[in-house]
N, CA, C, O and CB atoms as a CASP TS submission, in Angstrom:
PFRMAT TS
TARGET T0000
AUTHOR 0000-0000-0000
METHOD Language model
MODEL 1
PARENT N/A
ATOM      1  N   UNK     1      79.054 -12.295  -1.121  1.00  0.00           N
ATOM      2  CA  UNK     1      80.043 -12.048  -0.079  1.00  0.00           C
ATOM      3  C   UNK     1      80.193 -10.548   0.197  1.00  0.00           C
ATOM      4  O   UNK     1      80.582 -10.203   1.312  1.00  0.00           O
ATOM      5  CB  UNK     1      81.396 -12.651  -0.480  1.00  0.00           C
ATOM      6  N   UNK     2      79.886  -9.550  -0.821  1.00  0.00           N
ATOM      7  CA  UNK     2      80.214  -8.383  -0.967  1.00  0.00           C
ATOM      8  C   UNK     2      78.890  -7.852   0.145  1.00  0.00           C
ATOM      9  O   UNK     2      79.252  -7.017   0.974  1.00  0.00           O
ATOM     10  CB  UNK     2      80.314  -7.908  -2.654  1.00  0.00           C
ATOM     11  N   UNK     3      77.680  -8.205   0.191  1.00  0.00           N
ATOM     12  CA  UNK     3      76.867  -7.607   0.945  1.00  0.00           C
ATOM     13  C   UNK     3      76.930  -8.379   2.245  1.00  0.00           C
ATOM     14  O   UNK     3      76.217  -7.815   3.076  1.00  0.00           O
ATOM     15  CB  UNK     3      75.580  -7.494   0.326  1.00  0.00           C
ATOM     16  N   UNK     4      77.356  -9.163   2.596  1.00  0.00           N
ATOM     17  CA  UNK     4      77.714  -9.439   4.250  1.00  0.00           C
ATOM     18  C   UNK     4      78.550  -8.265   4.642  1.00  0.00           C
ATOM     19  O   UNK     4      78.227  -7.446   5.502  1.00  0.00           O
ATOM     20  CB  UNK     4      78.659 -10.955   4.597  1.00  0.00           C
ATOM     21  N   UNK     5      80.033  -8.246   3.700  1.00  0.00           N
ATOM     22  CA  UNK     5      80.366  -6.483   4.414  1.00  0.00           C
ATOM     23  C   UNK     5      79.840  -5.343   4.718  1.00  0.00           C
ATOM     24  O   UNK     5      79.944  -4.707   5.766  1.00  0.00           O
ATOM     25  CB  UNK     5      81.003  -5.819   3.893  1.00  0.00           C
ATOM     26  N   UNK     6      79.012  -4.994   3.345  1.00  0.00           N
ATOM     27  CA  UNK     6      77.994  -4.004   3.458  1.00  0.00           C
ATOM     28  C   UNK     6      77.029  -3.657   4.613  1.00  0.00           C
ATOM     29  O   UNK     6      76.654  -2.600   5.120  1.00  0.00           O
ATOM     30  CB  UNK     6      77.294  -4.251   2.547  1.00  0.00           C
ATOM     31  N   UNK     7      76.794  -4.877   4.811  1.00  0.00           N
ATOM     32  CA  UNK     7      75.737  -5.056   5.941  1.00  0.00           C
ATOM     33  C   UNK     7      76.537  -5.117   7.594  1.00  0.00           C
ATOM     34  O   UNK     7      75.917  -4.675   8.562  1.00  0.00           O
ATOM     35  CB  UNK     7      74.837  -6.671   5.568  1.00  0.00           C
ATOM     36  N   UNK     8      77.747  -5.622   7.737  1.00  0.00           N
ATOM     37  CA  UNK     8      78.892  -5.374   8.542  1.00  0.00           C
ATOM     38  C   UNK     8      79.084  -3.994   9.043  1.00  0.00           C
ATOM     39  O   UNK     8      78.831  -3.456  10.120  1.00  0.00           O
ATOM     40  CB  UNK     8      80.013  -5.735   7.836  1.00  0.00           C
ATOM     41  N   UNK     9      79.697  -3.517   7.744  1.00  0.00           N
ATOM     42  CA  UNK     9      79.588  -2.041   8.015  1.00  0.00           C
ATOM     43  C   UNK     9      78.552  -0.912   8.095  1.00  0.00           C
ATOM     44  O   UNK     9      79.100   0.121   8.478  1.00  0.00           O
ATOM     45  CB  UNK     9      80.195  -1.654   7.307  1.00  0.00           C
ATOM     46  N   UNK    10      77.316  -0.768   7.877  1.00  0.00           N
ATOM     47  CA  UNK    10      76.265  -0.397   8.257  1.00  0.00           C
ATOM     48  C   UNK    10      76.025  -0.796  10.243  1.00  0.00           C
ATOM     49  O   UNK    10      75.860  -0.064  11.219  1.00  0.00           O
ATOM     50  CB  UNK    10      75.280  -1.134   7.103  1.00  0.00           C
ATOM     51  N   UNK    11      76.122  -2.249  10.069  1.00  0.00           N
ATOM     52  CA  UNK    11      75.678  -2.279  12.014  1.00  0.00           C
ATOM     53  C   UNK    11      76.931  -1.906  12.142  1.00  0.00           C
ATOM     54  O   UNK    11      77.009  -2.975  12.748  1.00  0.00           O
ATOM     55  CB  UNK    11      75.173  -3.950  13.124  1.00  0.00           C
ATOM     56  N   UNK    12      78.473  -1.262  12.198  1.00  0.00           N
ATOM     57  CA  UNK    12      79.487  -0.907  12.721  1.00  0.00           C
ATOM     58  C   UNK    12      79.185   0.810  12.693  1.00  0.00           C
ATOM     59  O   UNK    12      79.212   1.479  13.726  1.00  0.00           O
ATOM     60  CB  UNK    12      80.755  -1.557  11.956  1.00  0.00           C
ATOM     61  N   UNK    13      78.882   1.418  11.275  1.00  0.00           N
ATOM     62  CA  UNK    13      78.494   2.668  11.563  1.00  0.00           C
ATOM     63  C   UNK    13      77.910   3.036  12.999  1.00  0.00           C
ATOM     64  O   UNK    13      78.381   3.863  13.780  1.00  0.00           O
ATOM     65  CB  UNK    13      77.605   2.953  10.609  1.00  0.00           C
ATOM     66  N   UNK    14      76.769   2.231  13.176  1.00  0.00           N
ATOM     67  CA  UNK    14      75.752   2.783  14.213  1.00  0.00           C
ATOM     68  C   UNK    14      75.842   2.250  15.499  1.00  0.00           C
ATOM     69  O   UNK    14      75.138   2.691  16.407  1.00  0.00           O
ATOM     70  CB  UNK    14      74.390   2.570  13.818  1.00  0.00           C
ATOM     71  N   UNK    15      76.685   1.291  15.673  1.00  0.00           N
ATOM     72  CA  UNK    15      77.112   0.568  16.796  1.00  0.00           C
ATOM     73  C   UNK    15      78.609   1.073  17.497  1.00  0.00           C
ATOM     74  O   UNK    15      78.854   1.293  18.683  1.00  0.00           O
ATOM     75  CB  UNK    15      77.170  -0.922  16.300  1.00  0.00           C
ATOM     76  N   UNK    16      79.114   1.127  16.822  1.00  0.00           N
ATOM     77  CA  UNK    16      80.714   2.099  16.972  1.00  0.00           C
ATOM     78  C   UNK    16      80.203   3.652  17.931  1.00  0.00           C
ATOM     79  O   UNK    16      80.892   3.698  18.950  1.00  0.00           O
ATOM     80  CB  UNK    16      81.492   2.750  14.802  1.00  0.00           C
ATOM     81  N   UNK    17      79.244   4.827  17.853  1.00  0.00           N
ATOM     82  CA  UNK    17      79.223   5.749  18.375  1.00  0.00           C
ATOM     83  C   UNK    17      78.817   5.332  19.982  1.00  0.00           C
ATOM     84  O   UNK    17      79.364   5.569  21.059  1.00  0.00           O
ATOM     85  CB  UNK    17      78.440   6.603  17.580  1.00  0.00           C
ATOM     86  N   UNK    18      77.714   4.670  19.638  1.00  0.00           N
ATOM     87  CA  UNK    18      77.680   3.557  20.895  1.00  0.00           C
ATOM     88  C   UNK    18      78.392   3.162  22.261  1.00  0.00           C
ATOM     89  O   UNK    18      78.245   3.261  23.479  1.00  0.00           O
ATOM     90  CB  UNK    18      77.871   2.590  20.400  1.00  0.00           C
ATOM     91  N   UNK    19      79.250   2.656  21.308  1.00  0.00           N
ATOM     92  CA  UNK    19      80.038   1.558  21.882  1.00  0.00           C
ATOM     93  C   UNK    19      81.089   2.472  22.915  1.00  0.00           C
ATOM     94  O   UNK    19      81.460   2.173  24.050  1.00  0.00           O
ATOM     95  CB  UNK    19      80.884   0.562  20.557  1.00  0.00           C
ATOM     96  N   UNK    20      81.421   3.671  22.111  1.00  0.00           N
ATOM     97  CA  UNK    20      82.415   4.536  22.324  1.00  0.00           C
ATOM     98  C   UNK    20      81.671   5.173  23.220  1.00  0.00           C
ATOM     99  O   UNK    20      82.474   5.405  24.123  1.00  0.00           O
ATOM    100  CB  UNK    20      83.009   5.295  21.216  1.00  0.00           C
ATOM    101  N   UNK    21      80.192   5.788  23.677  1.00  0.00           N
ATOM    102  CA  UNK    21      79.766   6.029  24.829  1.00  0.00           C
ATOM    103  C   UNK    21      80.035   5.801  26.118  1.00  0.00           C
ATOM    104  O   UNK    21      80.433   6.427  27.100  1.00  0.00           O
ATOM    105  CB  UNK    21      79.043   5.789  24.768  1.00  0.00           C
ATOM    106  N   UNK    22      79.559   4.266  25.705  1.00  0.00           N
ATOM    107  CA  UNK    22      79.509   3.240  27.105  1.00  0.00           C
ATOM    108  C   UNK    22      81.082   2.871  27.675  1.00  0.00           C
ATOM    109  O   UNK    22      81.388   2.243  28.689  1.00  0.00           O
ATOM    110  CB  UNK    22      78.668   1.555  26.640  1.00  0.00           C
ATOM    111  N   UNK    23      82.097   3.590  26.487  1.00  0.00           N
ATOM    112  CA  UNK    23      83.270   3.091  27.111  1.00  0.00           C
ATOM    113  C   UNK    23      83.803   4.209  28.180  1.00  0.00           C
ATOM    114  O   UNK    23      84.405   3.951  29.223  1.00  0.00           O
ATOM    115  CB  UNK    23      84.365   2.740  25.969  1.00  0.00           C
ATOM    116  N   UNK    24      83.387   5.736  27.608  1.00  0.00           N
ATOM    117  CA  UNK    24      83.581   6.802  27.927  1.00  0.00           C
ATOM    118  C   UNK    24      82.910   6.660  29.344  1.00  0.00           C
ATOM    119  O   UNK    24      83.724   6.557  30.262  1.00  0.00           O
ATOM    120  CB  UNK    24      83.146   7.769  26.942  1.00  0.00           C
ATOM    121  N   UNK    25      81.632   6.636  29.682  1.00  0.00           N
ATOM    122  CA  UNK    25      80.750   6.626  30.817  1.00  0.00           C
ATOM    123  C   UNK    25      82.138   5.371  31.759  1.00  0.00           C
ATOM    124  O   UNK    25      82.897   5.636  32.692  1.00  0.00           O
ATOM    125  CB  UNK    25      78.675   5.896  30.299  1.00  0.00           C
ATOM    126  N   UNK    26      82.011   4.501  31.241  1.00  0.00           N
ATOM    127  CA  UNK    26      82.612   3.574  32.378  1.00  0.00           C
ATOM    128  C   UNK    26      83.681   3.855  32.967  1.00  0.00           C
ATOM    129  O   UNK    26      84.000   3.540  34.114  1.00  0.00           O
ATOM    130  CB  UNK    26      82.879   2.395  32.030  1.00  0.00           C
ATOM    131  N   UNK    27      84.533   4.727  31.857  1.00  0.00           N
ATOM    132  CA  UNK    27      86.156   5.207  32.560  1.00  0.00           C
ATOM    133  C   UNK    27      86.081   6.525  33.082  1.00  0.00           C
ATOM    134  O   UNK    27      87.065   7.209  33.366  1.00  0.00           O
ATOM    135  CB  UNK    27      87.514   5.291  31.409  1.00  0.00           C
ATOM    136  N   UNK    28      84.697   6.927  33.225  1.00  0.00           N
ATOM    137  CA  UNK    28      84.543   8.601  33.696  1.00  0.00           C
ATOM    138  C   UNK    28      85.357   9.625  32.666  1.00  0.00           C
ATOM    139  O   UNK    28      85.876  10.691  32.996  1.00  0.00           O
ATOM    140  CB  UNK    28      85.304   8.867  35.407  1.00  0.00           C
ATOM    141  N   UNK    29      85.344   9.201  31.704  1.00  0.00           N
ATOM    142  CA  UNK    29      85.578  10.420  30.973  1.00  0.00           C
ATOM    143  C   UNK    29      85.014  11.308  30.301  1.00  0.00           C
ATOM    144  O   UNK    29      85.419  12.087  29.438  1.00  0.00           O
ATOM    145  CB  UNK    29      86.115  10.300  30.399  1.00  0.00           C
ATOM    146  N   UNK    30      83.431  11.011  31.067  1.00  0.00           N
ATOM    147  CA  UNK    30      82.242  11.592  30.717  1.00  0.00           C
ATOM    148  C   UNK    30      82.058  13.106  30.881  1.00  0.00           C
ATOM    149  O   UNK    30      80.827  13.141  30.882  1.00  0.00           O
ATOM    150  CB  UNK    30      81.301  10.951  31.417  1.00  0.00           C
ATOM    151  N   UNK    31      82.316  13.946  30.972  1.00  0.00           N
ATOM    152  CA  UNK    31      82.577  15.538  31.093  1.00  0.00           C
ATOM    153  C   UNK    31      81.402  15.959  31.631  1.00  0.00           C
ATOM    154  O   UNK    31      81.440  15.972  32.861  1.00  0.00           O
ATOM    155  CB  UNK    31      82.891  16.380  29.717  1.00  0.00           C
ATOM    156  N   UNK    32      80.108  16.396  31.031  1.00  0.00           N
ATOM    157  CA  UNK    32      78.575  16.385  31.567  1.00  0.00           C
ATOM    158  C   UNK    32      77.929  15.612  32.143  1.00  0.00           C
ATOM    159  O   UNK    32      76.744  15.682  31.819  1.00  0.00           O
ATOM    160  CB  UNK    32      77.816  16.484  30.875  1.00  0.00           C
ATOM    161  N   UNK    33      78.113  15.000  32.751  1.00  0.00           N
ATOM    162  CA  UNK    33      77.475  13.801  33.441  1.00  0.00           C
ATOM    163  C   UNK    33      77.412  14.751  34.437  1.00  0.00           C
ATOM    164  O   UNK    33      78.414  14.092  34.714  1.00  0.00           O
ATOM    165  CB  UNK    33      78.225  12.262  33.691  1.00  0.00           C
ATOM    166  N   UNK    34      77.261  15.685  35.328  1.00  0.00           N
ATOM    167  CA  UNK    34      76.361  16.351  36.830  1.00  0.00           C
ATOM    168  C   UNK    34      76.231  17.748  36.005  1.00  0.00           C
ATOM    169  O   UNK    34      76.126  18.765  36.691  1.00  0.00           O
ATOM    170  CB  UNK    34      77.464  16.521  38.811  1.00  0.00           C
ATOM    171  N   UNK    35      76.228  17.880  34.595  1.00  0.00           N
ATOM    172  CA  UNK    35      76.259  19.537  34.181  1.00  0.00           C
ATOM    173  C   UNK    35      74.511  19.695  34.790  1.00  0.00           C
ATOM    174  O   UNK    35      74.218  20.714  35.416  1.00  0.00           O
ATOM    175  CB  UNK    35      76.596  19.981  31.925  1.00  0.00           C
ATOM    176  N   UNK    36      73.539  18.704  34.560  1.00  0.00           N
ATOM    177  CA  UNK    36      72.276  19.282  35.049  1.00  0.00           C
ATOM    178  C   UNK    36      71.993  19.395  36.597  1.00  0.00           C
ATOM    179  O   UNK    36      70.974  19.898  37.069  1.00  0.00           O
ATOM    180  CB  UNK    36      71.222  18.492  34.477  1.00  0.00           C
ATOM    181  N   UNK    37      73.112  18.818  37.372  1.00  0.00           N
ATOM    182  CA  UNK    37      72.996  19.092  38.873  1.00  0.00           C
ATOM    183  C   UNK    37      73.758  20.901  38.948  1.00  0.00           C
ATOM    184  O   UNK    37      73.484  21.879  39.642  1.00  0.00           O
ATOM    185  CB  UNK    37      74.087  17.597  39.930  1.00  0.00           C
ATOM    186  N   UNK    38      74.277  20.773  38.397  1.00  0.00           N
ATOM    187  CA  UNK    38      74.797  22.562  38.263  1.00  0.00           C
ATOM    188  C   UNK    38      74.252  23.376  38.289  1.00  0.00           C
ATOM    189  O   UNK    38      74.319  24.366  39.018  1.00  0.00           O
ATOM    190  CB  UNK    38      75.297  23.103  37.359  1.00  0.00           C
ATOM    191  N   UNK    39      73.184  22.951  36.981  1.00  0.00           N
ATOM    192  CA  UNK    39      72.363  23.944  36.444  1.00  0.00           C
ATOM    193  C   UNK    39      71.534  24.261  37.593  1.00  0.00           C
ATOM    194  O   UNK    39      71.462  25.430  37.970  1.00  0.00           O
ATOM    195  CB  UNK    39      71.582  23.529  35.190  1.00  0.00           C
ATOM    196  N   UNK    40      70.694  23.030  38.379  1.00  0.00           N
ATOM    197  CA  UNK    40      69.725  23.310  39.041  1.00  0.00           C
ATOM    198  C   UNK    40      70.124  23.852  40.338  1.00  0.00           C
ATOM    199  O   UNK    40      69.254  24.290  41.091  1.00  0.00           O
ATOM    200  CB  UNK    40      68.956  22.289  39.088  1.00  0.00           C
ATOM    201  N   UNK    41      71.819  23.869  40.793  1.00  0.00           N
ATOM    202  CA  UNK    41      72.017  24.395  41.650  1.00  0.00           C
ATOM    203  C   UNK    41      72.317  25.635  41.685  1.00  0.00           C
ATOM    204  O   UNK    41      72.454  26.010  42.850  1.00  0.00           O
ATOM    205  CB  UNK    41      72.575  23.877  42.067  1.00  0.00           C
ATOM    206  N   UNK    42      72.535  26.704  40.680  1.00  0.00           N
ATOM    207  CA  UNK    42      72.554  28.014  40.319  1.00  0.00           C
ATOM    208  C   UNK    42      71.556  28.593  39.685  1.00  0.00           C
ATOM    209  O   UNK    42      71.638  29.808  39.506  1.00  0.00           O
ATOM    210  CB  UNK    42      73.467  28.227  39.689  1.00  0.00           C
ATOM    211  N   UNK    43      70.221  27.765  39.130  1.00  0.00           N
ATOM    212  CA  UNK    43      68.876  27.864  39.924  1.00  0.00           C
ATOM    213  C   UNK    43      68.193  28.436  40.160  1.00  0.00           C
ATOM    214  O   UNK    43      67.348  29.171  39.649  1.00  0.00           O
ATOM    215  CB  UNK    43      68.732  27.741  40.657  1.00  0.00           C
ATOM    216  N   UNK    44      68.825  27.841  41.839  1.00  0.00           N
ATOM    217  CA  UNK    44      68.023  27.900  43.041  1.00  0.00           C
ATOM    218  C   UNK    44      68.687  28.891  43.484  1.00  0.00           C
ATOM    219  O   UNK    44      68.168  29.331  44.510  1.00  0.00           O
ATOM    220  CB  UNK    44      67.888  26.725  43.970  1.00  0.00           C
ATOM    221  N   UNK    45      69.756  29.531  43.116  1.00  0.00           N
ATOM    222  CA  UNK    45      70.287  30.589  43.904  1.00  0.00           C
ATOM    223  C   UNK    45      70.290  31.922  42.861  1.00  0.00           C
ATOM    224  O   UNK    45      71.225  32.291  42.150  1.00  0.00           O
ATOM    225  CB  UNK    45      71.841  30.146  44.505  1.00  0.00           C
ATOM    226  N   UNK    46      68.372  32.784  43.053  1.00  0.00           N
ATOM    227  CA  UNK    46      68.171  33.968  42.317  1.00  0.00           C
ATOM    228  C   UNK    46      68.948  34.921  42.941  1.00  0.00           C
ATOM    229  O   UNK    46      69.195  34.742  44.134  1.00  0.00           O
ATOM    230  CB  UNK    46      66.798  34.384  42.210  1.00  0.00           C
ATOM    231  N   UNK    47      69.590  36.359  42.121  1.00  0.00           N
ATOM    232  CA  UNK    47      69.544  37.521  42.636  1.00  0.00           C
ATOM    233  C   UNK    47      68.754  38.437  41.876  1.00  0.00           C
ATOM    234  O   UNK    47      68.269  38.307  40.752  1.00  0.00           O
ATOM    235  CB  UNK    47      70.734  37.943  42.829  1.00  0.00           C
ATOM    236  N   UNK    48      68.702  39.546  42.822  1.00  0.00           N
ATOM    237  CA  UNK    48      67.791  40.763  42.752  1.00  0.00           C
ATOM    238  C   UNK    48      67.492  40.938  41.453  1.00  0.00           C
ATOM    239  O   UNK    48      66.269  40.924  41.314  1.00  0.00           O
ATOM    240  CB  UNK    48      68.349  42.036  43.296  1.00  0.00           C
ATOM    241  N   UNK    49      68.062  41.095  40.448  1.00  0.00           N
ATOM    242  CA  UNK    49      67.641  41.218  39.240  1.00  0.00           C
ATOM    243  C   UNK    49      66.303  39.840  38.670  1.00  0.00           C
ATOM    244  O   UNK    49      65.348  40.006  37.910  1.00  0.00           O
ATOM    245  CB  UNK    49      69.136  41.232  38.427  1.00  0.00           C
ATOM    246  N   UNK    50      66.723  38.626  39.353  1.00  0.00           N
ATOM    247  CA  UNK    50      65.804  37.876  38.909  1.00  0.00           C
ATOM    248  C   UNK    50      64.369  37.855  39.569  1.00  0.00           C
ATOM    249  O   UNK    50      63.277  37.698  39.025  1.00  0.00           O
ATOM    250  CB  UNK    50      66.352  36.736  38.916  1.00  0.00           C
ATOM    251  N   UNK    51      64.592  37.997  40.505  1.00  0.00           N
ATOM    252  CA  UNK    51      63.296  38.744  41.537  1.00  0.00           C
ATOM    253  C   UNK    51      62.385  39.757  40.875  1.00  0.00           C
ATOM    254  O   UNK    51      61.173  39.841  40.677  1.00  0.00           O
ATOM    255  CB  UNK    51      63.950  39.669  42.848  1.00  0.00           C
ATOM    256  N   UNK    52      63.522  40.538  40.596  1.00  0.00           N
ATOM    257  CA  UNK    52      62.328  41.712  39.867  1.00  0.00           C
ATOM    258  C   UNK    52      61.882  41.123  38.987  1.00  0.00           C
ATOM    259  O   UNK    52      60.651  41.104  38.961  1.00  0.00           O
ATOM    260  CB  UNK    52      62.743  43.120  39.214  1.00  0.00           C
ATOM    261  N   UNK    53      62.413  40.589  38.184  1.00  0.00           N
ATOM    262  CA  UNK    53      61.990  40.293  36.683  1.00  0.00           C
ATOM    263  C   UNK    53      60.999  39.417  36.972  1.00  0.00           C
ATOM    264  O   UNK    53      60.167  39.657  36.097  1.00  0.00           O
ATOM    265  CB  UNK    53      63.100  39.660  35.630  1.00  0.00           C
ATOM    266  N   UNK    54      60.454  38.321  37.837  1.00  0.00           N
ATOM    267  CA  UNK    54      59.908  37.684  38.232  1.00  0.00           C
ATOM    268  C   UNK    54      58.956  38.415  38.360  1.00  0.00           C
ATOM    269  O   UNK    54      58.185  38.359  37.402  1.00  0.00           O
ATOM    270  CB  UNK    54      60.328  37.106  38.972  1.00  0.00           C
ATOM    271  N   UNK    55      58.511  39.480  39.607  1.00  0.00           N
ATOM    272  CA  UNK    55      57.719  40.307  40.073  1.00  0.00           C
ATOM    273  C   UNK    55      56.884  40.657  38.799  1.00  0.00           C
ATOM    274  O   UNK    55      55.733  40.297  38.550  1.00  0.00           O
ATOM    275  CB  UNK    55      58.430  41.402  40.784  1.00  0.00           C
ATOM    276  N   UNK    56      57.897  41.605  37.887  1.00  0.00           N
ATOM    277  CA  UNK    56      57.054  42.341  36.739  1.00  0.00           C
ATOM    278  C   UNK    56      56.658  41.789  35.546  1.00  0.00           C
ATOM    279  O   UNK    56      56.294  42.193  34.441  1.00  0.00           O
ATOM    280  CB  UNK    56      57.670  43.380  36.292  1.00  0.00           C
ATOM    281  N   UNK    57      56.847  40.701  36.127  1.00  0.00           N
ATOM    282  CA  UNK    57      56.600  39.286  34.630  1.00  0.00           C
ATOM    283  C   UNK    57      55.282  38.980  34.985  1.00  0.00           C
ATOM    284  O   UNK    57      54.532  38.519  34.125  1.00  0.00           O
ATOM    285  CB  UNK    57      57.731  37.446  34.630  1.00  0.00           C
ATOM    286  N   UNK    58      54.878  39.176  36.163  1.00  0.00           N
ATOM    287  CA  UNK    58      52.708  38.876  36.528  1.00  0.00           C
ATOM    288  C   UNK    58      52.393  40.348  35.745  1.00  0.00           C
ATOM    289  O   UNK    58      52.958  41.425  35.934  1.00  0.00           O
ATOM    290  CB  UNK    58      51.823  38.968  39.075  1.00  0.00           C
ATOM    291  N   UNK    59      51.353  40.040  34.850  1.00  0.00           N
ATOM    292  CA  UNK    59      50.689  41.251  34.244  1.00  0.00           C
ATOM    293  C   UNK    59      49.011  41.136  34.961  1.00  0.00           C
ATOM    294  O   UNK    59      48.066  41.692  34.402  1.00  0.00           O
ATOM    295  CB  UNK    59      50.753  41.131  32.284  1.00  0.00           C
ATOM    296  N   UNK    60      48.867  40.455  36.064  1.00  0.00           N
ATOM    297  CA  UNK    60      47.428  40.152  36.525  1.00  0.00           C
ATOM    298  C   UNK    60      47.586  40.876  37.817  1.00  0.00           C
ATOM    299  O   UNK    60      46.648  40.933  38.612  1.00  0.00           O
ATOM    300  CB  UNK    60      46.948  38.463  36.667  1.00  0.00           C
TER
END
């Protein structure tokens, strides 16, 4: 009887972080969920400093 718990609590360890994901995602309390639309939108928008650095980054 003692290792049905054991074994209970093992799939609850790894199922519990889970679980708590999918609850988070569904109620939007997801925080990063567009952080990589951000990223790629500040990007796309270089200034002058990145230009250069760009420029003098070809050694050919």
């Amino acid at each position: 009887m003692a290792s049905i718990w054991v074994l209970l609590s093992i799939i609850a360890i790894f199922t519990l972080p889970i679980l708590y994901g999918i609850i988070r995602d569904f109620f939007g309390w997801n925080n990063n969920k567009f952080y990589g639309d951000e990223m790629n939108k500040k990007k796309n928008k270089k200034n002058i400093t990145d230009k250069v650095y760009e420029k003098n980054s070809y050694y050919w």
